[in-house]
N, C-alpha and C positions, 0 to 999 in steps of 0.2 A: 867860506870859500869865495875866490873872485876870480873868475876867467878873465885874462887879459892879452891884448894882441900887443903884440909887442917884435918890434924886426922883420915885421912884416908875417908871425905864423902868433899862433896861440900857447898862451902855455896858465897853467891854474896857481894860485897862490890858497892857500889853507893854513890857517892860523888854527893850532889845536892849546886854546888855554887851559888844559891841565897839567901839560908835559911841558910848557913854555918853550913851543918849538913853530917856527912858520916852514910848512912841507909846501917843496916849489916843482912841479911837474911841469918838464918841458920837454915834449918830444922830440925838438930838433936838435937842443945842445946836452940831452944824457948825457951822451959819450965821451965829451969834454970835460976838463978836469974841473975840480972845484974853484979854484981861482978864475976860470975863464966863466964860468956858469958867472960866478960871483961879480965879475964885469960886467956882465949883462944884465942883472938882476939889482943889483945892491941898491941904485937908485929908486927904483921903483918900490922898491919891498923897503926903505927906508920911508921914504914920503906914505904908502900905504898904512904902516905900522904905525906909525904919529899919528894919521886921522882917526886912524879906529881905535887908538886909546883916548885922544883928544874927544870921540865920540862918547866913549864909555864913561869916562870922568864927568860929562857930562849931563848923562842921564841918570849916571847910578852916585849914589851919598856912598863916601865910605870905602872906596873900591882902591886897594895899593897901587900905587904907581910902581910898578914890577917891568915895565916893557925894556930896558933894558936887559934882562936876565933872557930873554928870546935866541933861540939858537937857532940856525936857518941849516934847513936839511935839503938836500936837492938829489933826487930819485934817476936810474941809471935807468929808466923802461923800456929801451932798445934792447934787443937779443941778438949778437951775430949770427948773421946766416948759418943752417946748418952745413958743415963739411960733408963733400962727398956729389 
């Protein structure tokens, strides 16, 4: 997990290696669609995802070079207001 500030609010990136999936929580763009999430993100979760494999490669013998196959998941945690 890496909390990062970014556009001026915070939002978490989580890399989960066994599902091959990087989960992006960001409270202030939820509710925005996938492509615009992914405009704001892709950069950063690009350059983050090559370090932390360029890291792993190099501590661990042995280990597939898989980071490719990663799928970026990005979480709606806003709720609209209730009616009434």
């Amino acid at each position: 997990m890496l909390p990062c500030s970014l556009s001026g609010h915070w939002s978490l990136y989580a890399w989960d290696l066994d599902t091959k999936r990087i989960n992006v929580l960001d409270p202030v763009m939820c509710q925005q669609t996938r492509e615009s999430q992914g405009a704001v993100h892709s950069g950063i979760i690009a350059t983050l995802h090559n370090k932390l494999f360029d890291s792993i490669f190099e501590l661990f013998s042995g280990v597939v070079d898989d980071r490719h196959t990663y799928k970026i998941t990005f979480y709606n945690l806003a709720h609209p207001a209730p009616l009434g």
